[in-house]
C-alpha positions as CSV (number, residue, x, y, z in Angstrom):
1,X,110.8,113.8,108.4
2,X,114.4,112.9,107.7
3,X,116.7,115.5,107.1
4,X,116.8,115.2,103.6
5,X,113.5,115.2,103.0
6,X,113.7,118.5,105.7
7,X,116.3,120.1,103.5
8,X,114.0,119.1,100.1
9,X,110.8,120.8,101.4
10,X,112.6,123.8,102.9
11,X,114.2,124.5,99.8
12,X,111.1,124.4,98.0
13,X,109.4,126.6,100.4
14,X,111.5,129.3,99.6
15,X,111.8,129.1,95.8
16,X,108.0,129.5,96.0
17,X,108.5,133.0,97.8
18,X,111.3,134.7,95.8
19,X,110.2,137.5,93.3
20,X,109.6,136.4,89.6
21,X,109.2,139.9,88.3
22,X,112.6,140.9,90.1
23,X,114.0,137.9,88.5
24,X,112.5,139.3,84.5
25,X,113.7,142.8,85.6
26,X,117.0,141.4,86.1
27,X,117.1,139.8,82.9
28,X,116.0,142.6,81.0
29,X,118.0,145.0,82.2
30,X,121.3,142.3,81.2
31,X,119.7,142.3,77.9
32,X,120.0,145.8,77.5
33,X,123.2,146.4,79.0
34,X,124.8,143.6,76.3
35,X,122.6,145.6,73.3
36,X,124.1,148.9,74.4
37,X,128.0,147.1,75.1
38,X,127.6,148.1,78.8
39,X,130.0,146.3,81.5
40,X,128.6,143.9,84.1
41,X,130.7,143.3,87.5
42,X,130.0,140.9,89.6
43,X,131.4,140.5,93.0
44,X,130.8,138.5,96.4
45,X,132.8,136.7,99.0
46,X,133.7,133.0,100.2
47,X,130.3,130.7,98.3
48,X,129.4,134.0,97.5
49,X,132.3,134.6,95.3
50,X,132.2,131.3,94.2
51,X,128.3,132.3,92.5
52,X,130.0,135.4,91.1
53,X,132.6,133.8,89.2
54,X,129.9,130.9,88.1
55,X,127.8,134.3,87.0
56,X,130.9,135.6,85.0
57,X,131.7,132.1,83.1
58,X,127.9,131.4,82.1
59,X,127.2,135.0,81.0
60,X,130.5,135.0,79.2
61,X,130.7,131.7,77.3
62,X,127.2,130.1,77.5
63,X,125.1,133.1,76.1
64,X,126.9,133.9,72.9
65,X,125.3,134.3,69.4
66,X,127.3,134.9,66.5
67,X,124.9,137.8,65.3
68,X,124.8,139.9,69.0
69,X,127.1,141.3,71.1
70,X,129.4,139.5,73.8
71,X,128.3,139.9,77.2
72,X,131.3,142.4,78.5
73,X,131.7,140.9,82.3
74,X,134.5,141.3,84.8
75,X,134.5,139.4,87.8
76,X,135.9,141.2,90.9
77,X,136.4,138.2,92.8
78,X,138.3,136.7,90.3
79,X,142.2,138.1,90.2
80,X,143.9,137.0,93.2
81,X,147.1,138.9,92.8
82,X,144.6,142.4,92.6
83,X,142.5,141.3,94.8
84,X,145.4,141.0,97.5
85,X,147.3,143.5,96.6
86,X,144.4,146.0,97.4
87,X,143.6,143.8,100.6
88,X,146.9,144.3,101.6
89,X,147.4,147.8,101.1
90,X,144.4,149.6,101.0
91,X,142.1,147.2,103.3
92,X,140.0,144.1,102.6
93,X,137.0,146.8,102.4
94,X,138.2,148.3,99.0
95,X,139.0,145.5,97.3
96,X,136.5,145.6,94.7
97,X,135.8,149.3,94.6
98,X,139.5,150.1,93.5
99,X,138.8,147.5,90.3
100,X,135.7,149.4,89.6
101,X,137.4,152.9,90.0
102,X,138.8,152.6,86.2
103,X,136.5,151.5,84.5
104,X,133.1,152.0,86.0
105,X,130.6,154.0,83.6
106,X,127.2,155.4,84.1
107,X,124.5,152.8,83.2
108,X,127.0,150.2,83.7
109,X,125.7,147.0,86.0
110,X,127.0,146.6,89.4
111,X,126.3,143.1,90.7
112,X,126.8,142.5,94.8
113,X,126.0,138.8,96.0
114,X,125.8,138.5,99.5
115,X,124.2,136.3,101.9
116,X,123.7,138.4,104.9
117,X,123.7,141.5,103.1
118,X,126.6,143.2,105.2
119,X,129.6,142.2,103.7
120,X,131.6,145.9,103.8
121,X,133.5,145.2,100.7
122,X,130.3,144.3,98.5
123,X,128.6,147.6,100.6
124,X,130.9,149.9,99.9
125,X,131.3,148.7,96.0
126,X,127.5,149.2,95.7
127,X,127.6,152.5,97.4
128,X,130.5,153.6,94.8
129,X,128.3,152.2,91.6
130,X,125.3,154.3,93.0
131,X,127.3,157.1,92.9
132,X,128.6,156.8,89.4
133,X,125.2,156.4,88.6
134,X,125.4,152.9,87.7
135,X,122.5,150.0,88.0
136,X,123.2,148.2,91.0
137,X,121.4,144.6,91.4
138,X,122.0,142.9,95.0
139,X,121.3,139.3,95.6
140,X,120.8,138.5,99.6
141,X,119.5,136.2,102.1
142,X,118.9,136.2,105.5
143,X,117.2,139.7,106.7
144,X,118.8,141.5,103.2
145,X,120.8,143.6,105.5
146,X,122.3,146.7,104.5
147,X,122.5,145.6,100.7
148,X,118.7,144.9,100.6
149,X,117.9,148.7,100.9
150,X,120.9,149.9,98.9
151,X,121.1,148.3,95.9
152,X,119.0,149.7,92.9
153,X,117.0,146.3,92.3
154,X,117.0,143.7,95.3
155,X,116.6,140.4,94.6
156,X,116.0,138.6,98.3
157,X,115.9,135.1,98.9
158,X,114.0,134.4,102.3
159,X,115.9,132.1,104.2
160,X,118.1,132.0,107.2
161,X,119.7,129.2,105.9
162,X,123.6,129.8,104.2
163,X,123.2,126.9,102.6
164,X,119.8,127.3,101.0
165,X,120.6,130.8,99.9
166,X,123.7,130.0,98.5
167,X,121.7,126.9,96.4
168,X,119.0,129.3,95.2
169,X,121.6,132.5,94.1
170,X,123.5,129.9,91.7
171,X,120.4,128.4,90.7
172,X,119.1,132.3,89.8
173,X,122.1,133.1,88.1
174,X,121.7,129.6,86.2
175,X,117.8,130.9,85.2
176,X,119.0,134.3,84.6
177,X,121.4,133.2,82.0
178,X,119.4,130.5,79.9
179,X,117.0,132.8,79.4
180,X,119.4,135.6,77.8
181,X,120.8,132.7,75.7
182,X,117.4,131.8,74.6
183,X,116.1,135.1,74.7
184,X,118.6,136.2,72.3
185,X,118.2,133.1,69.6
186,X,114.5,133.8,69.7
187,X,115.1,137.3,68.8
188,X,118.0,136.5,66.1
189,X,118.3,132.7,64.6
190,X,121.8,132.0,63.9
C-alpha cells in the first residue's frame, strides 16, 4: 500500500472507533448552553489552537437563526496581546485560566483540545472550570492523558498519529456544528 492509500485507510480506521453518543452528548449539551445564554470557551495549543479558533468562528457565525439565541463563545487562544501578557508574567501555564477567571459561571462550557492530553495550560484551565462547577468537554488523542480522566465529558480519538487526530478534532467540530445549525432550523423555520 502506498502511503496515501496508508494514511486513507488509517484514517478511516479510526473514525469508525470514536464515540457517536459522546459526539450527540456534546451537541446537546451546546444546544442547551445557547437556549440558556451560557458561555462556551474553547482553548488548545499550536494545531490544537488552530481547531479552537475554527470551533469559535463556525459556532459563532455559521449556526445563527434569526429567531434563537447567538452562540456566546470566547476563544482563549485567540488574543495574542492577553495571551502573552499572561505568558509573560504569570507563566505559559495560566494563560487561559486568568481569561476564564472573570467571567467563568457555573454551567458554563469549558472546552480543552489537546492531542496528548497533557498540555499544563489546557490541564490546569479544566481543573479551574471543574471547580467553578462548570461543564468541561476534552477532545484528545493519543493515550487521552491527564485530560481524558479530568474533563467532565471525554471525547477520545484513538490514534497515535498528530496528524490524524488533529484531522478528525476539526472534522468533529465541523459535525458538531452543522448539526446545531440544522438542529436549530428544524426546531424553528426562519
Amino acid at each position: 500500500m502506498n502511503p496515501v492509500q496508508t494514511y486513507f485507510t488509517d484514517l478511516k480506521a479510526t473514525l469508525d472507533q470514536i464515540s457517536e453518543a459522546v459526539v450527540e452528548e456534546i451537541i446537546a449539551l451546546l444546544h442547551k448552553a445557547r437556549a440558556e445564554k451560557k458561555q462556551i470557551f474553547i482553548m488548545g495549543n499550536g494545531g490544537s489552537a488552530s481547531t479552537a479558533s475554527h470551533f469559535v468562528c463556525d459556532l459563532a457565525k455559521n449556526t445563527r437563526h434569526p429567531n434563537w439565541p447567538n452562540f456566546r463563545v470566547i476563544g482563549l487562544a485567540d488574543n495574542m496581546a492577553i495571551l502573552s501578557a499572561y505568558a509573560n508574567d504569570e507563566g505559559y501555564e495560566n494563560v487561559f485560566v486568568q481569561q476564564m477567571a472573570s467571567f467563568i459561571e457555573p454551567d458554563d462550557i469549558v472546552i480543552g483540545i489537546s492531542t496528548s492530553g497533557n498540555s499544563p495550560n489546557v490541564i490546569k484551565a479544566i481543573e479551574y472550570a471543574n471547580e467553578k462547577q462548570a461543564i468541561t468537554i476534552g477532545f484528545t488523542g493519543f493515550t487521552a492523558g491527564k485530560l481524558g480522566n479530568l474533563a467532565k465529558i471525554h471525547l477520545h480519538v484513538p490514534s497515535h498519529c498528530i496528524e490524524h487526530v488533529e484531522d478528525i478534532h476539526l472534522m468533529l467540530e465541523h459535525l458538531i456544528c452543522k448539526v446545531l445549525r440544522e438542529k436549530v432550523y428544524a426546531d424553528h423555520p426562519a
